[in-house]
C-alpha positions as CSV (number, residue, x, y, z in Angstrom):
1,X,0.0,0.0,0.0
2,X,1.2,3.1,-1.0
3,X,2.1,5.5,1.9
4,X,0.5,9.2,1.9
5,X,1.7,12.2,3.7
6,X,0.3,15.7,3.5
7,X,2.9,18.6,3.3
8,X,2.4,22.3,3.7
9,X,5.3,23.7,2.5
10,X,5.8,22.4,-1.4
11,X,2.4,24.3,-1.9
12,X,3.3,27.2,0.3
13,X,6.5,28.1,-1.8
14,X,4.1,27.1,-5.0
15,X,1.2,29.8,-4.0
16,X,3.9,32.5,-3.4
17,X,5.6,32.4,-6.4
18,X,2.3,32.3,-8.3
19,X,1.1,35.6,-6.6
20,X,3.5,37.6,-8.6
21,X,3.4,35.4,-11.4
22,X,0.0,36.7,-11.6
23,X,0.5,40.2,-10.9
24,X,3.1,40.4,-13.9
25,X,1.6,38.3,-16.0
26,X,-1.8,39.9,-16.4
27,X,-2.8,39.9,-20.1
28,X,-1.9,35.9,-20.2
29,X,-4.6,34.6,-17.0
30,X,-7.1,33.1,-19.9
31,X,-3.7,31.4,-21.5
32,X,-1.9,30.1,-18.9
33,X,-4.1,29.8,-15.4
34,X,-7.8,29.6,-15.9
35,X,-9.9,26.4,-16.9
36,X,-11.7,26.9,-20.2
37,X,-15.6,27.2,-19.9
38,X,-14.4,29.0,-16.0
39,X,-12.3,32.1,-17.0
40,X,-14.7,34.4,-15.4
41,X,-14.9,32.9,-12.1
42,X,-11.0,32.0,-11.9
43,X,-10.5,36.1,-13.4
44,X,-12.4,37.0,-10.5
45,X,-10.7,35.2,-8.2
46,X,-7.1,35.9,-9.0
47,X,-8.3,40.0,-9.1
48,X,-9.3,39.7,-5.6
49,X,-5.4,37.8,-4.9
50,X,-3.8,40.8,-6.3
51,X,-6.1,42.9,-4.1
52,X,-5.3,41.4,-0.6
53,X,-1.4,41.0,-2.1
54,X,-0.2,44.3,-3.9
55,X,3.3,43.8,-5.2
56,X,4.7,47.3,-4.3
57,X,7.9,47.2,-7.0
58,X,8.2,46.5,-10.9
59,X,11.8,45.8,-10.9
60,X,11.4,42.2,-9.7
61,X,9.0,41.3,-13.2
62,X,12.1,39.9,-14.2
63,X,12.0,37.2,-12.0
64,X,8.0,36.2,-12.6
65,X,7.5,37.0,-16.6
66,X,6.2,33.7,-18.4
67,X,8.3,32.9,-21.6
68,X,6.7,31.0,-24.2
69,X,7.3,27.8,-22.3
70,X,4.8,28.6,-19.7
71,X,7.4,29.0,-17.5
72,X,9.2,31.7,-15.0
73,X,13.0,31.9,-14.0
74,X,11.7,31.2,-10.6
75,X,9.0,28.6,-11.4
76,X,11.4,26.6,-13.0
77,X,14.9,27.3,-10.7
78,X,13.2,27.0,-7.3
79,X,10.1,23.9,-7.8
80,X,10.7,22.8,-11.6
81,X,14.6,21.7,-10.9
82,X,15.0,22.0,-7.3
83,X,15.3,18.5,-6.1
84,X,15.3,19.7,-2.5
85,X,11.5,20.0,-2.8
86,X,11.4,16.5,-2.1
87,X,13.0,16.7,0.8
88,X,10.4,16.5,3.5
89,X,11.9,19.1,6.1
90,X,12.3,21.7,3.1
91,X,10.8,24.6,4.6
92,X,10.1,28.1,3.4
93,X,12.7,29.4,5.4
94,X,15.5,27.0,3.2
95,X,13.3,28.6,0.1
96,X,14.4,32.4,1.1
97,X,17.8,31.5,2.4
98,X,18.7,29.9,-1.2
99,X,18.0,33.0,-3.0
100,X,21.5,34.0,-4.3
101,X,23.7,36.8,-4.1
102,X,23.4,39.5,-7.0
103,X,26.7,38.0,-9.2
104,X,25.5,34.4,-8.8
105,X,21.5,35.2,-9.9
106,X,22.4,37.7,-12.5
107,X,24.4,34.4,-14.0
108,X,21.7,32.3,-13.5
109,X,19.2,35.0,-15.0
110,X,21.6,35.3,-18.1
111,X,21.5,31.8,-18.5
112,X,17.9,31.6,-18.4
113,X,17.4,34.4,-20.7
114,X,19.6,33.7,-22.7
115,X,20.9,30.0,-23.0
116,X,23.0,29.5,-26.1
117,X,25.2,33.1,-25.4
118,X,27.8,31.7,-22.6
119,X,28.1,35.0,-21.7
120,X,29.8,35.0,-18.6
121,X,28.5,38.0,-15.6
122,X,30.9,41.0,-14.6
123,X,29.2,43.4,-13.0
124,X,32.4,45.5,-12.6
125,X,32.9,45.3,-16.0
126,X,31.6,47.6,-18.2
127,X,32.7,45.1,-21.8
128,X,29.9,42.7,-20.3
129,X,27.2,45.5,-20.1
130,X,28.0,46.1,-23.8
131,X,27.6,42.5,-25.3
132,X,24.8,42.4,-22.5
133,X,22.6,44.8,-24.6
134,X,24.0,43.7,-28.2
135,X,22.2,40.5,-26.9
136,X,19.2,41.0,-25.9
137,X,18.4,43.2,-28.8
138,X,18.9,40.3,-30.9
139,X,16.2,38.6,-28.8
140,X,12.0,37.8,-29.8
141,X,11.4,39.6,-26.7
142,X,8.9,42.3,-26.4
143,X,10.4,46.1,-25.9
144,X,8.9,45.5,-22.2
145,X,10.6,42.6,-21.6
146,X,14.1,43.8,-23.1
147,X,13.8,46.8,-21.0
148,X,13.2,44.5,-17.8
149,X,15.7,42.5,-18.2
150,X,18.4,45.4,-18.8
151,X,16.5,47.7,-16.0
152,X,17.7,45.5,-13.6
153,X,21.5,44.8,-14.8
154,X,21.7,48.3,-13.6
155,X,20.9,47.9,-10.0
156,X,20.8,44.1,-8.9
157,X,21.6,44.5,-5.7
158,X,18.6,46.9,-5.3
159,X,16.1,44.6,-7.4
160,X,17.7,41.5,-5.2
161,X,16.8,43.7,-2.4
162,X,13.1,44.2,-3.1
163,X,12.4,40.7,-4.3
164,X,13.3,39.4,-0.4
165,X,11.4,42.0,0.7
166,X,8.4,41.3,-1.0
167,X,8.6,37.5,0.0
168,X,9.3,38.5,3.6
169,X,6.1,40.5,3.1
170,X,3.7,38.4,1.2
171,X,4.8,35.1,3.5
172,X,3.3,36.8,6.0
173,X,0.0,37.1,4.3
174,X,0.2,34.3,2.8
175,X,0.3,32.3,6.5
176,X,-3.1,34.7,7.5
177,X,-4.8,33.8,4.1
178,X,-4.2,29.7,5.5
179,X,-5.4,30.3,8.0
180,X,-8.5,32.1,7.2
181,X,-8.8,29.1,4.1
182,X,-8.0,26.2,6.4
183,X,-10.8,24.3,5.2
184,X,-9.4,23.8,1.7
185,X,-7.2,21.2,2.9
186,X,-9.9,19.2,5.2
187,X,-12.2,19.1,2.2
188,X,-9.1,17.8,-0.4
189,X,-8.0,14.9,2.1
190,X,-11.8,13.9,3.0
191,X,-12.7,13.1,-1.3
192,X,-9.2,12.6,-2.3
193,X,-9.3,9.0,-4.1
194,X,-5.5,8.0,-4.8
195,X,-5.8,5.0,-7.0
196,X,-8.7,6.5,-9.1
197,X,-6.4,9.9,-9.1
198,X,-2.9,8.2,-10.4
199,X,-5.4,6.1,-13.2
200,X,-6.7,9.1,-15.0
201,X,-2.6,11.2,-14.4
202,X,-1.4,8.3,-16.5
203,X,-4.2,7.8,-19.4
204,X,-3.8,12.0,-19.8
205,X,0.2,10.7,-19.6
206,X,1.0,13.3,-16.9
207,X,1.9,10.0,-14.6
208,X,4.4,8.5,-16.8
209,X,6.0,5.9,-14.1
210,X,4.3,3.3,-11.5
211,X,4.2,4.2,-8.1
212,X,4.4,0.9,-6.1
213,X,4.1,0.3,-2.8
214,X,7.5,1.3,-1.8
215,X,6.8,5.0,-2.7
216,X,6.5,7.8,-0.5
217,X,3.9,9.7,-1.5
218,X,3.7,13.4,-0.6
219,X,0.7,15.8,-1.5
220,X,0.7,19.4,-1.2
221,X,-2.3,21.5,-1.8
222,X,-1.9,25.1,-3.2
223,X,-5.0,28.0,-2.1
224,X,-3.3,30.7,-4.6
225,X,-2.6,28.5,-7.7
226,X,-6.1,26.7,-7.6
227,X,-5.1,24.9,-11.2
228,X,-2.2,23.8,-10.6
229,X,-0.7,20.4,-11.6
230,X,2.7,19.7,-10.6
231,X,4.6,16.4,-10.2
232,X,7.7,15.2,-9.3
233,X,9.5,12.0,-9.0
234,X,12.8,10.9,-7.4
235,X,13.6,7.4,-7.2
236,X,11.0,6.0,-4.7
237,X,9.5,9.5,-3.8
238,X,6.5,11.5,-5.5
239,X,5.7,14.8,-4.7
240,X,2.0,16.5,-6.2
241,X,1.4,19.8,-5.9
242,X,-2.1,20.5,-6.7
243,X,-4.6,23.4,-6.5
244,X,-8.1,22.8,-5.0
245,X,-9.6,22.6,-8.5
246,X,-7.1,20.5,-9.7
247,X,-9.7,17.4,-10.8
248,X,-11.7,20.3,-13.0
249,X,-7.8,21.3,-14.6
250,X,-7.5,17.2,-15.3
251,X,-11.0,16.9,-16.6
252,X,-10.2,19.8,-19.0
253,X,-7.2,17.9,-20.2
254,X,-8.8,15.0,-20.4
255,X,-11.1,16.2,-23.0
256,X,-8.1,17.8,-24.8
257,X,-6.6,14.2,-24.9
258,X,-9.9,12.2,-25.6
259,X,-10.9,14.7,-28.9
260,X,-9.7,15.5,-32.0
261,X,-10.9,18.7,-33.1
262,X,-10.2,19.3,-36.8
263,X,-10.4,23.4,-36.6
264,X,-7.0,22.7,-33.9
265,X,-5.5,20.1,-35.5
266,X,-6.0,22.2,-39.2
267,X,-4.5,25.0,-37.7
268,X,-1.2,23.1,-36.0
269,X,-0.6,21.3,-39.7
270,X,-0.8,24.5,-41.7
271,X,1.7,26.2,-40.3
272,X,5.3,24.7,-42.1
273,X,7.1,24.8,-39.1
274,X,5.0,22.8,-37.0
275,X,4.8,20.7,-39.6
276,X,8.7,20.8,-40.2
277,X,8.9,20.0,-36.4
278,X,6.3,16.5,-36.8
279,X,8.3,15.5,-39.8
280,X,11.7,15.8,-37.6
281,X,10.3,14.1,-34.8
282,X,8.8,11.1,-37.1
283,X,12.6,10.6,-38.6
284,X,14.5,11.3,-35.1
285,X,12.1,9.9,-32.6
286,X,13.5,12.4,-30.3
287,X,14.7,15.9,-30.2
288,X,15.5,18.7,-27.3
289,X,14.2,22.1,-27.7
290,X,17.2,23.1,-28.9
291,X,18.1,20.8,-31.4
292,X,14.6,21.9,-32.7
293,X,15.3,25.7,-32.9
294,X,18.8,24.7,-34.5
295,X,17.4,22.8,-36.9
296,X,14.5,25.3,-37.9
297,X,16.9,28.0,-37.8
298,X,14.1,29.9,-35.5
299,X,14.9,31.5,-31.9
300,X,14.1,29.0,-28.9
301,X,11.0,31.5,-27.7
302,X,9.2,30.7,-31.5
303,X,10.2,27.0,-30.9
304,X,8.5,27.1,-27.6
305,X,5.6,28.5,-29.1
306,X,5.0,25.9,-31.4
307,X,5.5,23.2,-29.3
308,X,2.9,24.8,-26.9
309,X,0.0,24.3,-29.2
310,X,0.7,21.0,-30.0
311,X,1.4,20.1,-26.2
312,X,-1.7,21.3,-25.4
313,X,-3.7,19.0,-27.7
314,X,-1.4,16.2,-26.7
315,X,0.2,15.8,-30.5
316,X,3.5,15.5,-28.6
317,X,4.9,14.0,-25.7
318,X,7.5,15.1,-23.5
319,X,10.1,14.6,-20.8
320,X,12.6,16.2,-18.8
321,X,16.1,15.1,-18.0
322,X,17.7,18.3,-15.9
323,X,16.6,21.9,-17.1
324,X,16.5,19.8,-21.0
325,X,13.3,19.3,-22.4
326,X,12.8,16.1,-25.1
327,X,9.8,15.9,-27.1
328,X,8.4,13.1,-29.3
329,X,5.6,12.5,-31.7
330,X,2.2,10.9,-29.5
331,X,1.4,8.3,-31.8
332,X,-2.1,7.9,-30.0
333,X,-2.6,11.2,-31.2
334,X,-2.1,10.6,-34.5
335,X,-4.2,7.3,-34.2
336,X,-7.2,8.9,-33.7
337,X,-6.9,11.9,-36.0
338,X,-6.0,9.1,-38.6
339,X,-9.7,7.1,-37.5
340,X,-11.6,10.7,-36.8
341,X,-10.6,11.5,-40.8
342,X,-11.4,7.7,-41.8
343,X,-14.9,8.3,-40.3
344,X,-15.8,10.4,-43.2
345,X,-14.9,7.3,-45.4
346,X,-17.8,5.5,-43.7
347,X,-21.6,5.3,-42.7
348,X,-20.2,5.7,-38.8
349,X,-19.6,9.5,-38.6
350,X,-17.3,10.7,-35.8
351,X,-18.7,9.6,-32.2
């Protein structure tokens, strides 16, 4: 039998990372954190978030803007690749205390940013403030996002500053906001159905390995980011992080996985780079995000793009190995688009 323990702080971390997620990225809720068919009711309730946690600075957006991937530097440094969030005495408090000094983040924020330059962080140097900017000129970013990221090159101290700040702030009302919302976790752990849970992760394929008996199992349930998804697996432990509408988020997906919707799957084909990217992945079986962009020739922000859409239909499959991403084709995808097209062949029409 598997072995289930409830943990606060995975969740915790999640729910204060997504406040400012969603305070600077604003015009992208309906894309990246409401449930279709819900975006008025999960609009409404991240607008009264932001209300009862005002972010007080911009110069911290650096740290929370969502790329193309769906993703944020600190999204993916401090729960997407930290393997210490398995670790069941991680606390908050290790959280704040691993935030780096201004040299080591601005290094880690260049790499983030900007992955294939191996530009190497000098602060005191004024030659690395000049390739700096050639740089991220060259870059798909928006002019807000190339000012961001340059804004804070010239203070990081200061930005490094306000960002602690902020967390020491918003933990605070974070821990009322449990407490007011202390229910959320009663109600998850009185319907919360394991087995039946795990069975519908891995036909959606967001469970992609057994978890026997010898697991530790560890759930953490996020009040900000009600959504949410998140799973992670280390040898004989597995860490969810879920939201308190995370069975609606599934269903949604399940749909998404179930369907084949030709006005989707028309637009994904007839675009010749998505299409150049399902002919590569039929002749390599597998390819990094990377390799991808190299081969197109495109920036990795368009290649993450792309991918998107057809992740989001489930055309491709995906998995991690470190902060690389490998994607192949879903050939159950392509199974039932192939007998969805057939059906017009036949007397059976599509069910």
């Amino acid at each position: 039998m598997v072995n289930i323990k409830y943990l606060r702080q995975p969740g915790f971390i999640f729910d204060l990372i997504r406040i400012f997620a969603l305070h600077f990225n604003k015009i992208r809720w309906n894309e990246l954190f409401v449930i279709k068919n819900k975006e008025q009711e999960d609009c409404l309730f991240y607008e009264n978030v932001l209300r009862e946690f005002p972010v007080k600075t911009d110069d911290i957006g650096i740290f929370f803007i969502y790329l193309d991937n769906k993703s944020c530097f600190f999204l993916d440094r401090f729960i997407c690749n930290n393997k210490r969030i398995l670790d069941v005495d991680y606390s908050i408090d290790n959280f704040l205390a691993e935030i780096p000094d201004a040299p080591v983040l601005s290094q880690e924020l260049v790499d983030y940013y900007l992955p294939d330059s191996k530009i190497k962080v000098d602060l005191k140097n004024h030659e690395f403030y000049t390739g700096l900017l050639e740089l991220i000129q060259q870059q798909d970013f928006s002019d807000k996002m190339k000012n961001m990221i340059l804004s804070f090159f010239i203070n990081p101290e200061k930005a490094i500053s306000n960002l602690k700040n902020e967390f020491i702030e918003k933990r605070i009302l974070l821990m009322q906001y449990y407490q007011r919302d202390y229910k959320v976790n009663d109600d998850f752990q009185k319907d919360f159905d394991l087995s039946a849970w795990n069975n519908r992760l891995k036909k959606c394929g967001l469970l992609k390995k057994d978890i026997t008996g010898d697991t530790d199992y560890y759930i953490s349930i996020c009040h900000i980011a009600k959504n949410v998804i998140k799973i992670h697996i280390k040898d004989n432990v597995c860490l969810q992080i879920l939201g308190f509408d995370y069975s609606l988020k599934l269903k949604e997906s399940e749909l998404m996985a179930s369907s084949i919707h030709f006005d989707v799957f028309g637009k994904i084909i007839s675009d010749s780079n998505r299409l150049s990217i399902i002919k590569m992945l039929k002749n390599s079986c597998e390819l990094s995000t990377s390799e991808i962009a190299k081969r197109l020739g495109i920036s990795l922000n368009a290649v993450y793009y792309h991918l998107d859409m057809m992740m989001q239909v489930h055309m491709l499959k995906s998995r991690n190995e470190g902060r690389t991403v490998y994607y192949k084709i879903n050939e159950e995808y392509f199974l039932r688009a192939a007998e969805a097209i057939y059906s017009f062949c036949t007397n059976r029409g599509i069910a």
